[in-house]
C-alpha positions in Angstrom: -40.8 18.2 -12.1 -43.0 15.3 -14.2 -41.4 14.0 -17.3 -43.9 16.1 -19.5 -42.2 19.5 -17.9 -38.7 17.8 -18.2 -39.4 17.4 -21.6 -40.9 20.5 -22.2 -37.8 22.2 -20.5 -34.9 20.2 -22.9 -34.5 22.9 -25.5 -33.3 25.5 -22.7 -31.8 22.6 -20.5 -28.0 21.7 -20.1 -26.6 18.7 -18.5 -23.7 18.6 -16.7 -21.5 15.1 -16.1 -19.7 15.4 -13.0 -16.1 13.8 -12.5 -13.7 12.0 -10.0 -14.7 12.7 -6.3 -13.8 11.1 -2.9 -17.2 9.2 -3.0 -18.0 8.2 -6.9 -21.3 5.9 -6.0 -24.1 8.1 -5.0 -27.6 6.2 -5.5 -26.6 4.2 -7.4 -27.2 0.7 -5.4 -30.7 2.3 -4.9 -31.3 3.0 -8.8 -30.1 -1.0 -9.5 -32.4 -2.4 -6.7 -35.5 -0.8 -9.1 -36.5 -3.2 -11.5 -37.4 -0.2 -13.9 -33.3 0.4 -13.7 -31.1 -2.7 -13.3 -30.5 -3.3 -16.3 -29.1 -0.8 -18.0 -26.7 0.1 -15.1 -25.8 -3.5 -15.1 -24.8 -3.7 -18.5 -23.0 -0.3 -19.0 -20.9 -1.5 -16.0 -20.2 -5.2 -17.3 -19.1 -3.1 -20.1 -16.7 -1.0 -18.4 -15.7 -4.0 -16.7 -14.8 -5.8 -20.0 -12.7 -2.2 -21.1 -10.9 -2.6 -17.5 -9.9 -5.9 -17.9 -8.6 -5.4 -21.5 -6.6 -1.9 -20.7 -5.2 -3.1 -16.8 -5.7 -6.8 -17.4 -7.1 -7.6 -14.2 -10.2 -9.0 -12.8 -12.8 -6.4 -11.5 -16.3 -6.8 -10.2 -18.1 -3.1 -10.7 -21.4 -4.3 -10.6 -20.9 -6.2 -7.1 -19.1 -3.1 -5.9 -22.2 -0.7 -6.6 -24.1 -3.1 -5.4 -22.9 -3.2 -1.9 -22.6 0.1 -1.8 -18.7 -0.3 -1.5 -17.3 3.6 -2.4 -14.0 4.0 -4.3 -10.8 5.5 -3.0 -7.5 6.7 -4.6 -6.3 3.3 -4.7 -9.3 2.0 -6.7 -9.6 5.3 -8.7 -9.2 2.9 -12.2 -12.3 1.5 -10.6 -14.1 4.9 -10.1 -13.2 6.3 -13.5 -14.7 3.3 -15.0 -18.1 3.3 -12.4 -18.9 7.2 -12.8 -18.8 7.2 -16.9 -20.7 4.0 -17.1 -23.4 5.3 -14.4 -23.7 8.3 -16.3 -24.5 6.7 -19.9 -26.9 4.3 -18.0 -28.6 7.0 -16.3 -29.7 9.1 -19.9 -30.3 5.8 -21.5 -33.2 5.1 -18.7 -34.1 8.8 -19.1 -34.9 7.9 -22.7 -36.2 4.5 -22.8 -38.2 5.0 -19.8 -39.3 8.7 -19.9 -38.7 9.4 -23.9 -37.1 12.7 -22.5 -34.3 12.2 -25.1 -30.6 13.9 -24.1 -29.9 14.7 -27.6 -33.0 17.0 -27.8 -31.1 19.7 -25.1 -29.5 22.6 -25.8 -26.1 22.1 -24.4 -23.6 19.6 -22.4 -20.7 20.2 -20.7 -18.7 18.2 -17.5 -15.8 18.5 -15.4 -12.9 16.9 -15.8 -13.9 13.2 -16.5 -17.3 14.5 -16.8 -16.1 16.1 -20.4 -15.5 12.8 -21.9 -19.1 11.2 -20.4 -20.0 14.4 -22.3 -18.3 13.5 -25.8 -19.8 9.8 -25.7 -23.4 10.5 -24.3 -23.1 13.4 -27.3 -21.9 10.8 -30.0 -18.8 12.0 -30.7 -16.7 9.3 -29.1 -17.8 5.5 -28.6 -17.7 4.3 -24.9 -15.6 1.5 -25.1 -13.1 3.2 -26.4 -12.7 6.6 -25.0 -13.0 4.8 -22.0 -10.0 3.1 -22.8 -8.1 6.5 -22.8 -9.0 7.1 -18.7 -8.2 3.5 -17.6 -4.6 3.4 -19.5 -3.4 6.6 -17.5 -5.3 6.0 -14.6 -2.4 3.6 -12.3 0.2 6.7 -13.2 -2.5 9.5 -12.3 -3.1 8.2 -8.8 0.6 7.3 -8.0 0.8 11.2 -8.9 -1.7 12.3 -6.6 0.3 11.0 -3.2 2.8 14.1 -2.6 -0.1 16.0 -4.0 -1.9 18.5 -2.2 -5.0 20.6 -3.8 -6.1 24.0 -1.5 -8.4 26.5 -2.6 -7.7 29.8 -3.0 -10.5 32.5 -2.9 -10.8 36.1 -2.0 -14.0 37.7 -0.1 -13.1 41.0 -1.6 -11.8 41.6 -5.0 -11.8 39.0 -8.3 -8.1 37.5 -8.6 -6.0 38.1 -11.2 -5.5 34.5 -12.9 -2.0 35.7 -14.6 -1.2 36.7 -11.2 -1.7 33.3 -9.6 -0.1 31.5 -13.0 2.9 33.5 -12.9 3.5 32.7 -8.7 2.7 29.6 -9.5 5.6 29.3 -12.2 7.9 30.9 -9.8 7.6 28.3 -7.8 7.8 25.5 -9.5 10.9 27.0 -11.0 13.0 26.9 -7.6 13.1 22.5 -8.3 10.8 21.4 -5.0 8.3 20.8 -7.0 5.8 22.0 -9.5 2.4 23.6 -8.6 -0.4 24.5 -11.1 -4.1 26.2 -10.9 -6.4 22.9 -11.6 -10.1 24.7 -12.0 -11.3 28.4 -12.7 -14.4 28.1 -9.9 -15.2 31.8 -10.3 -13.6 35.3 -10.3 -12.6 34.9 -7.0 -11.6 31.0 -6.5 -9.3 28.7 -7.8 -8.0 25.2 -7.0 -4.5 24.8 -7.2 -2.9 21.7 -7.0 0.7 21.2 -5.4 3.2 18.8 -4.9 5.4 18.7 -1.9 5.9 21.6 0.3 5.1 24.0 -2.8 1.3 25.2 -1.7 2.9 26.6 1.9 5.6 28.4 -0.7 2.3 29.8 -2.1 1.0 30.6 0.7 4.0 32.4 1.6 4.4 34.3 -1.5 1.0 35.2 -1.9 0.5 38.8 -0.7 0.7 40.3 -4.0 -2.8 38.9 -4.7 -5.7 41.0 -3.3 -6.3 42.0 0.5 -8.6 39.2 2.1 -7.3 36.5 -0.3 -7.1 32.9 1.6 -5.6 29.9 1.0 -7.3 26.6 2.5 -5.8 23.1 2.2 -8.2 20.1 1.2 -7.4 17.2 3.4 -7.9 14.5 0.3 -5.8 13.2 -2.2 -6.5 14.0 -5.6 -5.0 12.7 -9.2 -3.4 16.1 -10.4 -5.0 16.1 -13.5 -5.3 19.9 -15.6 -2.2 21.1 -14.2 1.6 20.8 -15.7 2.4 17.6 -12.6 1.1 15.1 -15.1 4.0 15.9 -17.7 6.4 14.2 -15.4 4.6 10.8 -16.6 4.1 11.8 -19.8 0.1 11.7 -19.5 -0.3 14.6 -22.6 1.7 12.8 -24.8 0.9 9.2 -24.0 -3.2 10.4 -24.4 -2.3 11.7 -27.3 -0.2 8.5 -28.7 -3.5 6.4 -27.6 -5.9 8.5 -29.2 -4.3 8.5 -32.9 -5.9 4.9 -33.0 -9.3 5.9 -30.7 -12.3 5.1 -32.6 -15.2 7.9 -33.1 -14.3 11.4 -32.6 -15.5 12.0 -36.6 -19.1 13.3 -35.2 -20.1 17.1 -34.4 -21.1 16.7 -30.4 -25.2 16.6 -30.4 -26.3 18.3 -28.0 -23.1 21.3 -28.4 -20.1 20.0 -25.5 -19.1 23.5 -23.9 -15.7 22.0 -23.0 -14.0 23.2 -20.0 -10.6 23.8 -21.9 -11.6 26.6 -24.0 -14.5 27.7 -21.5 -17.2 27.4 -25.3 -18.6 25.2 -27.4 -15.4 24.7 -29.4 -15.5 20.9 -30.4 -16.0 20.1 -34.3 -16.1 16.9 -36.6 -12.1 16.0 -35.9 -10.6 18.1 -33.2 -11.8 16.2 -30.0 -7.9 14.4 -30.1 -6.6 17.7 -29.7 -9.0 19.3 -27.2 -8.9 15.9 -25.4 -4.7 16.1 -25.6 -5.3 19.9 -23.9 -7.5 18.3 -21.5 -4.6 16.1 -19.6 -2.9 19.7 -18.4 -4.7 22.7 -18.8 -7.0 24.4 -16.2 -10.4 23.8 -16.0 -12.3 26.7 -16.8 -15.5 26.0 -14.9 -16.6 29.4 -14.7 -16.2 30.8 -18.1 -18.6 27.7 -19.0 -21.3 28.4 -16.3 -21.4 32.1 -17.6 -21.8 30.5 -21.0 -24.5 28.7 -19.5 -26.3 31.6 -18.5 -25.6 34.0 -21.8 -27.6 31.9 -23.7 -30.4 31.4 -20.6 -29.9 28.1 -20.2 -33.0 27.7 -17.4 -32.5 23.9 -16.1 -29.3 22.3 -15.4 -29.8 18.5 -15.6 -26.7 17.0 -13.5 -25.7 13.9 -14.4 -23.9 11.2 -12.2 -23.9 9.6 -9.2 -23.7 12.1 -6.3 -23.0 15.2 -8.1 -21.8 18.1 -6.2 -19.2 20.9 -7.1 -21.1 22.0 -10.3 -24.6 22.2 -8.5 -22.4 23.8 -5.5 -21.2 26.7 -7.9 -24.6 27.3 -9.4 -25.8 27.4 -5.8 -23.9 29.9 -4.5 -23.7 32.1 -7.6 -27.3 32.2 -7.4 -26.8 32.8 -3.7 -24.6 35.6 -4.2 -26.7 37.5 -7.1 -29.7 37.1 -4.8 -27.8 38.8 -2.0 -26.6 41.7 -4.3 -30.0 42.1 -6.2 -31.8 42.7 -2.7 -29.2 44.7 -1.2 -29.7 47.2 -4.0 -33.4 48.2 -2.3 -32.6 48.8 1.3 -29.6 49.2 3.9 -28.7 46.0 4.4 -27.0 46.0 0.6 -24.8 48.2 1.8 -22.6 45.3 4.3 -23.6 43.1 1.2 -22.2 45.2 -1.5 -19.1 45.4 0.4 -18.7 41.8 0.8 -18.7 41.2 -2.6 -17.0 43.6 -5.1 -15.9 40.9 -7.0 -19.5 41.0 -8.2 -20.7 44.3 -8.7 -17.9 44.9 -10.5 -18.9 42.2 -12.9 -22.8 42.7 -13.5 -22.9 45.6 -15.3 -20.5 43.8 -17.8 -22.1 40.1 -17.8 -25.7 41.1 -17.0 -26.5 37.4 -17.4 -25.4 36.5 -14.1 -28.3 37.8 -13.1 -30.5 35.1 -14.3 -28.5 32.8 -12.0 -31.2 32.3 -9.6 -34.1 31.7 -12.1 -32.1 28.2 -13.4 -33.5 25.3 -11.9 -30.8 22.4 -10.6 -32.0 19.0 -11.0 -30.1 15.6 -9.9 -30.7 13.1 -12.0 -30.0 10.2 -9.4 -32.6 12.1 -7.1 -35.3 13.0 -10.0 -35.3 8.6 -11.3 -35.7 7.6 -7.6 -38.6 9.9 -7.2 -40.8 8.6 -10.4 -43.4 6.4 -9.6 
């Protein structure tokens, strides 16, 4: 794509800011090593190095760390959280000032997890400094969370899952006192992430037959802050966001381009309530799904990831537009048939959402990937 199409494409384009992963540094050391790019990379991370320092008070050296190429873990995950939202405002800002392919000229925004605030700040709502602050100030209790928890995925190769099902197991659960369990993200109809601490996913696991036939459950071998699920109450995250945010500066703007935010699954921030969403944030599931069909209702046709190294959202438009390609040929020859069958989930959605359909026709592009290719 040359920067004339991308421009061309922005007022049916949404971009999508990735969050926390087990490798947060992508490209980026190849991005600062262009002349064309250093500099604003460099100086949104000095930034977030300056925020860091204030909010941890310790000395941190970001730009050295991309630089080398030197990933994150969950012991530096302060680190990360400060590396992927600076990243992502440096990226657009070299989109614009090098390209003039401006972000605020796109239809929508949206992001996972952390992703959602890179979303608010690139989309004026929030300022960087200090929305970053919010992250940073939680980010020492959300990690120590994160060691007796385990995340699995559950999905089904049949039918959709019921989410009140999987809510209310998950409450049973917690209620017998070895710990609480929570879903963490709404992939699709038929996939969750759940998030567990203790021995409470094998009590899922054990439990779980009153979900639909050919439902699995499969355990992720990584640590992961339990973020959008009720385990960060027992530190008090909600409320202690919430306490730091009554003095945050910003959140007085209407998002430009629209934030679908993964809370409500729609475009539901306004010119005060980012506090509150942001408060709803800390616990509640992510409902990545409901956004991506959002996505596609109002025929959003590129998807402009943002981030270093994105990879679940351009993984779940990928094999949604996988799976409708499967069903849409199946419906002209025999083959459908084993295809069908493998995927009631969605037939039994299409005739209802329609605009699933136009899942294949939206193009992914990696911002990382589409700077390192200009010449």
């Amino acid at each position: 794509m040359t920067p004339k199409e991308f421009a061309e494409r922005l007022p049916d384009t949404a971009f999508a800011f990735r969050g926390y992963n087990f490798t947060n540094i992508g490209r980026t050391a190849e991005l600062m090593a262009d002349p064309r790019y250093c500099e604003p990379i460099e100086r949104y991370l000095r930034r977030a190095e300056a925020v860091f320092r204030g909010v941890l008070n310790r000395q941190v050296e970001l730009v050295e760390r991309v630089r080398r190429g030197e990933d994150t873990s969950l012991e530096t995950y302060a680190e990360a959280v400060a590396i992927i939202v600076a990243v992502e405002m440096a990226q657009l800002e070299i989109l614009e000032r090098q390209f003039q392919i401006e972000y605020q000229k796109a239809r929508l925004a949206f992001g996972y997890s952390l992703g959602e605030i890179g979303a608010l700040i690139a989309s004026g709502s929030l300022e960087f400094e200090s929305a970053l602050m919010i992250p940073l100030s939680l980010a020492e209790d959300c990690a120590a969370l994160a060691y007796d928890v385990t995340l699995a995925v559950l999905f089904s190769r049949a039918k959709m899952i019921p989410y009140a099902t999987v809510e209310r197991l998950c409450v049973r659960i917690s209620s017998e006192g070895r710990g609480v369990i929570g879903i963490s993200a709404v992939l699709s109809p038929n996939s969750f992430l759940l998030m567990g601490q203790g021995k409470t996913i094998e009590r899922f696991r054990a439990i779980m037959g009153e979900l639909p036939e050919k439902t699995y459950l499969r355990k992720n071998d990584h640590r992961w802050p339990p973020l959008h699920t009720p385990i960060v109450r027992q530190r008090s995250i909600p409320d202690r966001a919430a306490t730091l945010m009554n003095s945050m500066v910003g959140g007085f703007t209407v998002p430009r381009p629209p934030v679908l935010s993964l809370v409500t699954g729609a475009a539901s921030y306004n010119d005060y309530n980012a506090r509150e969403m942001l408060h709803r944030w800390t616990d509640e599931p992510q409902r990545l799904w409901d956004v991506v069909t959002q996505t596609l209702i109002q025929d959003i046709r590129t998807i402009v990831h943002v981030g270093p190294e994105p990879n679940l959202i351009p993984a779940t438009y990928t094999r949604l537009k996988d799976n409708v390609e499967a069903q849409t040929r199946g419906s002209i020859g025999m083959r459908a048939l084993s295809v069908v069958a493998s995927r009631p989930w969605l037939k039994s959605l299409l005739p209802e959402q329609t605009a699933l359909l136009r899942a294949p026709m939206v193009r992914q592009v990696t911002l990382e990937d589409w700077l390192l290719e200009q010449h």
